[in-house]
PASEBA-1860 file (N, C-alpha, C; in nm, 3 decimals):
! residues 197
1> XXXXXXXX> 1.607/-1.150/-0.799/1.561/-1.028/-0.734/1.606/-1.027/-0.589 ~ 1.617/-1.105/-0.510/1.640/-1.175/-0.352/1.517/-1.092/-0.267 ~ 1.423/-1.021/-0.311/1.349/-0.952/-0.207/1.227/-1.093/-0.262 ~ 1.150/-1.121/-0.140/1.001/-1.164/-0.160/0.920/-1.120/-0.039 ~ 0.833/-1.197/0.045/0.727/-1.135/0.091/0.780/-1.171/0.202 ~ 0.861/-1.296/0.279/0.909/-1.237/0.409/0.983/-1.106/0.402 ~ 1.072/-1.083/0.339/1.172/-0.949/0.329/1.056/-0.842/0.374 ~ 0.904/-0.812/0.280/0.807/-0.688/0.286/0.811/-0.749/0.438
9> XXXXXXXX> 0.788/-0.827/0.471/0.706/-0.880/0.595/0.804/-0.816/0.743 ~ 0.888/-0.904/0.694/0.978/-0.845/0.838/1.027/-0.666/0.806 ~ 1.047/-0.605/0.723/1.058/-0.451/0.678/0.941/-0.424/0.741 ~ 0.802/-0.472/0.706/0.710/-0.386/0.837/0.684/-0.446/0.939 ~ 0.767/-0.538/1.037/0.780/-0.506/1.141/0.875/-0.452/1.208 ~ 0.997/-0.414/1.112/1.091/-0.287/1.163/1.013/-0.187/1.146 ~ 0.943/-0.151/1.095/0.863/0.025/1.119/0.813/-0.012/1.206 ~ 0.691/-0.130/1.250/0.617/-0.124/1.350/0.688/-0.081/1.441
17> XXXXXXXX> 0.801/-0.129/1.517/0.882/-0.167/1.574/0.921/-0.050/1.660 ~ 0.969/0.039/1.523/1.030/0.205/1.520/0.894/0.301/1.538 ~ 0.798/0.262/1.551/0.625/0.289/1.595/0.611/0.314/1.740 ~ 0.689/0.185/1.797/0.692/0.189/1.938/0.622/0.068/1.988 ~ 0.594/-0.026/1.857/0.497/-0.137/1.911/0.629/-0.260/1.978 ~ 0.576/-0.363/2.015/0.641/-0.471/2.040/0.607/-0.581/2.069 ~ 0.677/-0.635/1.957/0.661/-0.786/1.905/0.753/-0.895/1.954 ~ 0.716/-0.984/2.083/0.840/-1.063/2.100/0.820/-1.247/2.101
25> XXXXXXXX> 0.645/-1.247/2.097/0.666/-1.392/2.034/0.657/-1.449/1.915 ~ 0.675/-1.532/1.870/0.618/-1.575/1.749/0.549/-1.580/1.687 ~ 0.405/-1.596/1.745/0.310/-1.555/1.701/0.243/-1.429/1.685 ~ 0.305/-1.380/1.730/0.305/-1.171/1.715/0.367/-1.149/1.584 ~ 0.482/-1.190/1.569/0.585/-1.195/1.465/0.488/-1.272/1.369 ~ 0.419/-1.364/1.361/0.347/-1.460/1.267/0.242/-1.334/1.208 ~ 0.166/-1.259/1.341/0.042/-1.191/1.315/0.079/-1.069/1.196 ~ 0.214/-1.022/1.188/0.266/-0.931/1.105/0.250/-0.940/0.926
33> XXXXXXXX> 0.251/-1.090/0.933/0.221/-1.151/0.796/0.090/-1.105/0.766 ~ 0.023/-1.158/0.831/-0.149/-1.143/0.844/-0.159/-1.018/0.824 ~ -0.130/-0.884/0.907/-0.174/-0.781/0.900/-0.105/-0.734/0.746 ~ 0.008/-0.776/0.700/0.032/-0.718/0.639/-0.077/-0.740/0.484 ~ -0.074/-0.910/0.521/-0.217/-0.903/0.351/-0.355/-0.887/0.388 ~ -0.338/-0.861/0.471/-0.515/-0.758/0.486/-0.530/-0.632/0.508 ~ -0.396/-0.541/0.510/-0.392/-0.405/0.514/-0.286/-0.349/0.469 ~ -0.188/-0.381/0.407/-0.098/-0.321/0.320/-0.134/-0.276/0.131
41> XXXXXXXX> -0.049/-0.170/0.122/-0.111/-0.121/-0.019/-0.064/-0.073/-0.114 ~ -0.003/-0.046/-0.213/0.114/0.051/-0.307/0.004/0.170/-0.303 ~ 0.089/0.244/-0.283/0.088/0.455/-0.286/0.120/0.405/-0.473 ~ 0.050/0.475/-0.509/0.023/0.516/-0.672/0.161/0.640/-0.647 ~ 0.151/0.707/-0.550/0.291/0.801/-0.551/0.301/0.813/-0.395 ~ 0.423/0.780/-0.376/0.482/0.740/-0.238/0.467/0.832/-0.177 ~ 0.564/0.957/-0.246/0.595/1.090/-0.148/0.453/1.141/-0.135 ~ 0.321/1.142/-0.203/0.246/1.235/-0.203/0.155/1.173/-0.071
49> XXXXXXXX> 0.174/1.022/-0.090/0.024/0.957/0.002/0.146/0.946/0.166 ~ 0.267/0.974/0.175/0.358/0.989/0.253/0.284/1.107/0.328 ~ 0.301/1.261/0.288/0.231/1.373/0.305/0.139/1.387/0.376 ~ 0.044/1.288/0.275/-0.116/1.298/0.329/-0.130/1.220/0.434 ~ -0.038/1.115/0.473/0.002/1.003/0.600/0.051/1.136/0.674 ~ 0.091/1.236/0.701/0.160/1.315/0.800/0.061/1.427/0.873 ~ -0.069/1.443/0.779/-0.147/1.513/0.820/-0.291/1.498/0.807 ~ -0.289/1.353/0.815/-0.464/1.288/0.820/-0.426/1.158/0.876
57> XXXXXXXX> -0.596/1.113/0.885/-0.561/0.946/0.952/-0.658/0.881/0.844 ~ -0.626/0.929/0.731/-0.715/0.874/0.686/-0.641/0.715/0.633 ~ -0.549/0.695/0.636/-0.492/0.558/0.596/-0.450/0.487/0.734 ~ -0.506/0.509/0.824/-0.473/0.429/0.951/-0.609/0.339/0.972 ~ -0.564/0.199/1.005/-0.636/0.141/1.046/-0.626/0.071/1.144 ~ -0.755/-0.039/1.269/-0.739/-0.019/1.298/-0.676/-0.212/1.334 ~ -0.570/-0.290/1.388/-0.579/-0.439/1.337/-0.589/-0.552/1.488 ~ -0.617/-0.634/1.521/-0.670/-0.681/1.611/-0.541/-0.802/1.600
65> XXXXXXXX> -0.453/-0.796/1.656/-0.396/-0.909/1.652/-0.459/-1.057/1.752 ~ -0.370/-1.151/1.714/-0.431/-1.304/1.811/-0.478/-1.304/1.950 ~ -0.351/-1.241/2.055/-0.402/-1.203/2.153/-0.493/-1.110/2.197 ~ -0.567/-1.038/2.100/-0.672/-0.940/2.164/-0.621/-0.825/2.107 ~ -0.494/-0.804/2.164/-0.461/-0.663/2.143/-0.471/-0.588/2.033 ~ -0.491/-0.480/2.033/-0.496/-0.407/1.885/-0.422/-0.288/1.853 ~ -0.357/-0.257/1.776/-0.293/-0.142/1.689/-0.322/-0.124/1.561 ~ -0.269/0.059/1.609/-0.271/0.112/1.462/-0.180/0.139/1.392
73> XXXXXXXX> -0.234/0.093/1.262/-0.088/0.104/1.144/-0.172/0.214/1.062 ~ -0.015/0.294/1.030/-0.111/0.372/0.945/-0.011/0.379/0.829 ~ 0.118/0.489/0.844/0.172/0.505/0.710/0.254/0.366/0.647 ~ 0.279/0.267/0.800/0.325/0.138/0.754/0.282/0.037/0.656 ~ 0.197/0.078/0.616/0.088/0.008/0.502/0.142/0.054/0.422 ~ 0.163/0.122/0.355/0.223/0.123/0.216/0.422/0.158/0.219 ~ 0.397/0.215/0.386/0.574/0.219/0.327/0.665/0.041/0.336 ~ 0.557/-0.044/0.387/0.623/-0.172/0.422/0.641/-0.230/0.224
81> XXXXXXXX> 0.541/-0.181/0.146/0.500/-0.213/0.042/0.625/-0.151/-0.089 ~ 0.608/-0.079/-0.043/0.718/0.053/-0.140/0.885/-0.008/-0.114 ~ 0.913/-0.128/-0.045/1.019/-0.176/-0.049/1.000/-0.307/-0.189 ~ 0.906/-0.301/-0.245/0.935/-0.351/-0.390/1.031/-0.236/-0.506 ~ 1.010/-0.110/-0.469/0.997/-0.010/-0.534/1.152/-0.005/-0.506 ~ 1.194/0.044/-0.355/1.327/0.057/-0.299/1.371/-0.064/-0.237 ~ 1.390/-0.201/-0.285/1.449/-0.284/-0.214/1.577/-0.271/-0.106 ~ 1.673/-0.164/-0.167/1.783/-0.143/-0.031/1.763/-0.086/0.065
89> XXXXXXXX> 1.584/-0.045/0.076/1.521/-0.014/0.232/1.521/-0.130/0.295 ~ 1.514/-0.269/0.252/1.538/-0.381/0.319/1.636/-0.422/0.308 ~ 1.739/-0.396/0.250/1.858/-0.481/0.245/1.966/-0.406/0.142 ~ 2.107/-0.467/0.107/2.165/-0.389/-0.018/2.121/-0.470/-0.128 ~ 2.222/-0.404/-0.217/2.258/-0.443/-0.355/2.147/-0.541/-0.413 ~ 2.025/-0.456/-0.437/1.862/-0.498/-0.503/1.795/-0.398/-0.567 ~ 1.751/-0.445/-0.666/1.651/-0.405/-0.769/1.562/-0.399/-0.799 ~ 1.495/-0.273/-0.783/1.318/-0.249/-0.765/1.259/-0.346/-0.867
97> XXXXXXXX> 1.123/-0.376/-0.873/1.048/-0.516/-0.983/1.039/-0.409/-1.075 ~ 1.034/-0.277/-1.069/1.023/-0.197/-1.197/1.128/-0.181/-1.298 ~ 1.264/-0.178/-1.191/1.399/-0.196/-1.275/1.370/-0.356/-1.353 ~ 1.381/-0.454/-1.304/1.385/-0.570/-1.360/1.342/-0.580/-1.464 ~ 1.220/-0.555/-1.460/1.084/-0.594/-1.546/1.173/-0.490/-1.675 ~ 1.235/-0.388/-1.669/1.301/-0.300/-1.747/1.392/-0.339/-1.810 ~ 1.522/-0.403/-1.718/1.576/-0.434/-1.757/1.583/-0.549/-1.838 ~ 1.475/-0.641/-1.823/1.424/-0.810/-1.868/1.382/-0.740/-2.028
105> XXXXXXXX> 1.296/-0.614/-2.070/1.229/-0.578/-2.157/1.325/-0.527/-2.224 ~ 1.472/-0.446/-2.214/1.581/-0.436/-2.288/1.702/-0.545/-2.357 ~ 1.653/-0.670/-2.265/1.756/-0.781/-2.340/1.706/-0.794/-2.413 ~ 1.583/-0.780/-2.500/1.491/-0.889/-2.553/1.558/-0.788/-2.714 ~ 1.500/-0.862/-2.776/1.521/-0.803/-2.956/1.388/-0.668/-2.956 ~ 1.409/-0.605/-3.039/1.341/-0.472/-3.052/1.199/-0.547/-3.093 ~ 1.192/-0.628/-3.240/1.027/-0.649/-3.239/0.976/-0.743/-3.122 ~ 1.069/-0.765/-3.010/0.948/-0.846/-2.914/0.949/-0.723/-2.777
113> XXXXXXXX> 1.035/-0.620/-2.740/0.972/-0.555/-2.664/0.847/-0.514/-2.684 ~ 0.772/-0.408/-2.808/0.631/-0.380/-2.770/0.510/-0.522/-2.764 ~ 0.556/-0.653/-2.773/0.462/-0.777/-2.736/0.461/-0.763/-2.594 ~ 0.595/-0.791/-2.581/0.630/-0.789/-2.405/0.556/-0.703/-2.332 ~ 0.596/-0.575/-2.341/0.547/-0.436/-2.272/0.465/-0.459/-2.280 ~ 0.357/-0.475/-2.350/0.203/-0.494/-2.336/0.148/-0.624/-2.279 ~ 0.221/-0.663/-2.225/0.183/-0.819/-2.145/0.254/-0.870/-2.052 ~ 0.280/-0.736/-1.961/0.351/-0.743/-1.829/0.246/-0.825/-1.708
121> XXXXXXXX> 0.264/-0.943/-1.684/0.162/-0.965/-1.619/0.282/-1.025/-1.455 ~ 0.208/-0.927/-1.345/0.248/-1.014/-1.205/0.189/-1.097/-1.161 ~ 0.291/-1.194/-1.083/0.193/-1.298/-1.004/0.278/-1.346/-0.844 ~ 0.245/-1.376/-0.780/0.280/-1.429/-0.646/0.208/-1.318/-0.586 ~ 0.239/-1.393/-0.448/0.202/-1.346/-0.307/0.221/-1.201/-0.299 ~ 0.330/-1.090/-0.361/0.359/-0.969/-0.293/0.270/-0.873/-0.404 ~ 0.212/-0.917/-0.539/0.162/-0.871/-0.611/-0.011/-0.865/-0.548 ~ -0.010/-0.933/-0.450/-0.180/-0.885/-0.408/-0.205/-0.798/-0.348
129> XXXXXXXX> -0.091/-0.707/-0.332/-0.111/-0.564/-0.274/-0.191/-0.484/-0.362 ~ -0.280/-0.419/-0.313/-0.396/-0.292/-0.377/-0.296/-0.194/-0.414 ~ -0.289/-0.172/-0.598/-0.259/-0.061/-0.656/-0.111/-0.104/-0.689 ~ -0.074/-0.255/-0.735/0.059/-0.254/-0.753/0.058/-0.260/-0.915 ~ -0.048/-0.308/-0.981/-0.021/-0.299/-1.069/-0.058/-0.133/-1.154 ~ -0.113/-0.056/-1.056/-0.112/0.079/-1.159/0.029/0.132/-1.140 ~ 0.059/0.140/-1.008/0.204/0.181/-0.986/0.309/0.117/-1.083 ~ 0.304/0.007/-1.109/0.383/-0.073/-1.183/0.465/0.034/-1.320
137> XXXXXXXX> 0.281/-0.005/-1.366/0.213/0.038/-1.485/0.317/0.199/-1.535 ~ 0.249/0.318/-1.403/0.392/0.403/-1.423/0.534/0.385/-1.395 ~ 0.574/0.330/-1.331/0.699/0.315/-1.282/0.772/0.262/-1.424 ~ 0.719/0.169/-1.447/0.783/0.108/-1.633/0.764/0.195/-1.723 ~ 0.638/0.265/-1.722/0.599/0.369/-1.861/0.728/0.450/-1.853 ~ 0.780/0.531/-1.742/0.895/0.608/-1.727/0.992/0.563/-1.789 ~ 1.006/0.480/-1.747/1.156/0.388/-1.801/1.166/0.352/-1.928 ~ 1.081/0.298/-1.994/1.077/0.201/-2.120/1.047/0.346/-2.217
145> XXXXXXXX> 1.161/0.286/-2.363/1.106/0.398/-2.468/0.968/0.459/-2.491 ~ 0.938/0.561/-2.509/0.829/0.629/-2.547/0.749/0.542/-2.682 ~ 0.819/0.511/-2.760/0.800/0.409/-2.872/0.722/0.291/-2.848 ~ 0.725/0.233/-2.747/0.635/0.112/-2.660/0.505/0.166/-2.552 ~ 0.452/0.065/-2.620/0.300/0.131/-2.463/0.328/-0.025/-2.393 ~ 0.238/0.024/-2.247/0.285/-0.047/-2.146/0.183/-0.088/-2.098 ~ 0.127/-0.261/-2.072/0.011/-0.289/-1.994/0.086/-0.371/-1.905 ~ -0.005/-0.404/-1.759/0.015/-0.485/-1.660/-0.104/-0.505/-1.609
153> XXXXXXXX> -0.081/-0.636/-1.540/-0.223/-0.671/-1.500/-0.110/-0.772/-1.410 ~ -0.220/-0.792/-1.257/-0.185/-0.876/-1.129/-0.277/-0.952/-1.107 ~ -0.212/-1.078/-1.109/-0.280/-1.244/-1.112/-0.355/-1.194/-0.995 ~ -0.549/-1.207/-0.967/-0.583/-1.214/-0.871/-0.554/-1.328/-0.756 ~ -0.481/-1.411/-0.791/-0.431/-1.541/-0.701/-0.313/-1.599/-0.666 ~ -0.238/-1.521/-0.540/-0.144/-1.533/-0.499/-0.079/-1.670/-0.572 ~ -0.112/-1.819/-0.561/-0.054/-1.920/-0.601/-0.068/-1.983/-0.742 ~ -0.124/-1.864/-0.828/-0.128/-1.903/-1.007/0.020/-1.938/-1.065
161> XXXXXXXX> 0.098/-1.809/-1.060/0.214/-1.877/-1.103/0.275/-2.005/-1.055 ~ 0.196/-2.074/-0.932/0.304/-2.225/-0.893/0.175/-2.281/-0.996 ~ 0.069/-2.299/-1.019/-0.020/-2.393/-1.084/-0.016/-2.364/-1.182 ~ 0.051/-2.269/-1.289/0.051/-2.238/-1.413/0.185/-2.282/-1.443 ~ 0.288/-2.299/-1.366/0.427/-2.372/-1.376/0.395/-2.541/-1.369 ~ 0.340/-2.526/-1.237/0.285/-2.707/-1.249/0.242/-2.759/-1.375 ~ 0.076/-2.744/-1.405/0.070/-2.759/-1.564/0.178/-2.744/-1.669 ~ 0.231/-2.674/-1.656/0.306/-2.647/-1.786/0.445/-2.746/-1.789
169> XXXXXXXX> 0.482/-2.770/-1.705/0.625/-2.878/-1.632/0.547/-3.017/-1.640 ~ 0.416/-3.062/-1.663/0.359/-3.160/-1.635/0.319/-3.211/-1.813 ~ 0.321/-3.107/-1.852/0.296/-3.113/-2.066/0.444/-3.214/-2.051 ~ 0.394/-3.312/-2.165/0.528/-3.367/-2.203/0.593/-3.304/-2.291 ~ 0.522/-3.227/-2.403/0.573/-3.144/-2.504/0.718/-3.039/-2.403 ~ 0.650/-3.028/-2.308/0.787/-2.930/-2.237/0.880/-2.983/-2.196 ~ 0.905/-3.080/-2.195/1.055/-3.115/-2.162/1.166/-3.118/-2.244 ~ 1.137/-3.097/-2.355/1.265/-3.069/-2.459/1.281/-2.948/-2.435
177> XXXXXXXX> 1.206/-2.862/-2.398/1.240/-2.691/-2.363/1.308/-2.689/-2.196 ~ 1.285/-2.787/-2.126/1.347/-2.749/-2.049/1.518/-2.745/-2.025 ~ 1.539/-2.653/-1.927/1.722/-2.587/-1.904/1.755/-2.620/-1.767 ~ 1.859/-2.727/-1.751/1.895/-2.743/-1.657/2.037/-2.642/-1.617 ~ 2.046/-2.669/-1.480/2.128/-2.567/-1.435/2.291/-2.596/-1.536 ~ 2.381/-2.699/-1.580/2.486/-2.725/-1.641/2.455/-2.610/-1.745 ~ 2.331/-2.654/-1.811/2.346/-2.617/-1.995/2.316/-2.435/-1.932 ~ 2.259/-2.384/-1.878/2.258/-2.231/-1.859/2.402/-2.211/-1.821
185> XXXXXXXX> 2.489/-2.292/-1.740/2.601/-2.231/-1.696/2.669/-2.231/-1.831 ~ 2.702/-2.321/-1.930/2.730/-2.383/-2.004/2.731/-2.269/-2.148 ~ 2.592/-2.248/-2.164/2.573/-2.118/-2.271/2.508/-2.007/-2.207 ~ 2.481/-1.976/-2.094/2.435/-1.857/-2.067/2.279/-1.842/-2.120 ~ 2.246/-1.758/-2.095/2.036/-1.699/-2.160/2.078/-1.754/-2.255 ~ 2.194/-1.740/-2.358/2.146/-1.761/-2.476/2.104/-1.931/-2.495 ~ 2.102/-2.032/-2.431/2.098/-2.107/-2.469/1.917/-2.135/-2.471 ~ 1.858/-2.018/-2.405/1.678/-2.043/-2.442/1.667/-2.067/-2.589
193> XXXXX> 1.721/-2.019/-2.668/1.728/-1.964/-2.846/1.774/-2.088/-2.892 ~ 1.837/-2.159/-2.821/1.852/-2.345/-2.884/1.756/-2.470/-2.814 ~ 1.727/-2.402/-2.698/1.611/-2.486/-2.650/1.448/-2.458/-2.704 ~ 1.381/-2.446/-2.850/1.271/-2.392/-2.842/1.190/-2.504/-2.889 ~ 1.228/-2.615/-2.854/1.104/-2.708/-2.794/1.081/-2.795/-2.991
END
């Protein structure tokens, strides 16, 4: 994917930035992280809560950084967020998690997409944003055949997927399933279909 949560992170402190605020030590730059997981959010629909950002305050809040000082963020909260959605707002040649997750659900054989689709589950750090998984939720329904229904659900705990990898890398049963980098170069995906443990 190449986007993760520094990429959201430093993307909203270019809006801040373009706000008129200014950030020049490190720990200002550090505080951006912070503000961003205690007040950033996915817009269920970008353009509409965009709108309502242009003519209310009702999504501004208000954030107290280290040194005292305080600002307000308002539409930067979700547009720092919506670069999951548009990754080449941060950078080029990237692919929204909705494309992926799409495109991941079209390699697969026809009877395991509707398993899949219905057990879209996120996890890390950028998934603890409020409302990513309903957004998700449409963003894939669009995409994926009408023929499939679509669930998602977001790990309440930023660091599950490293402790659900740990455990699972720690089973001895898993090491015959595991793929080192040779044998993927070697056969490509397909070689998951000869590794099944």
């Amino acid at each position: 994917m190449g986007l993760g949560g520094r990429d959201v992170t430093n993307y909203l402190l270019q809006l801040l930035l373009r706000s008129g605020y200014l950030f020049t030590t490190i720990s200002e730059k550090q505080a951006i992280q912070q503000l961003k997981e205690a007040l950033s959010y996915v817009a269920l629909d970008y353009e509409q809560e965009l709108k309502k950002a242009e003519t209310s305050t009702d999504c501004q809040r208000v954030y107290t950084l280290p040194d005292g000082q305080t600002i307000t963020v308002g539409s930067e909260r979700f547009r720092c967020a919506e670069a999951l959605f548009k990754p080449y707002w941060a950078g080029p040649d990237r692919e929204g998690v909705h494309m992926l997750i799409y495109q991941s659900l079209m390699k697969c054989e026809d009877e395991l997409r509707g398993v899949l689709s219905k057990n879209i589950v996120l996890a890390g750090g950028n998934t603890m944003f409020g409302g990513i998984a309903e957004r998700m939720l449409n963003e894939v329904t669009t995409l994926i055949p009408v023929s499939l229904t679509c669930h998602v659900d977001a790990l309440p705990d930023k660091h599950s997927i490293w402790m659900g990898g740990s455990i699972l890398a720690s089973l001895k049963s898993f090491e015959n399933m595991m793929i080192n980098i040779n044998e993927y170069y070697e056969y490509g995906p397909s070689i998951v279909h000869r590794k099944k443990g």
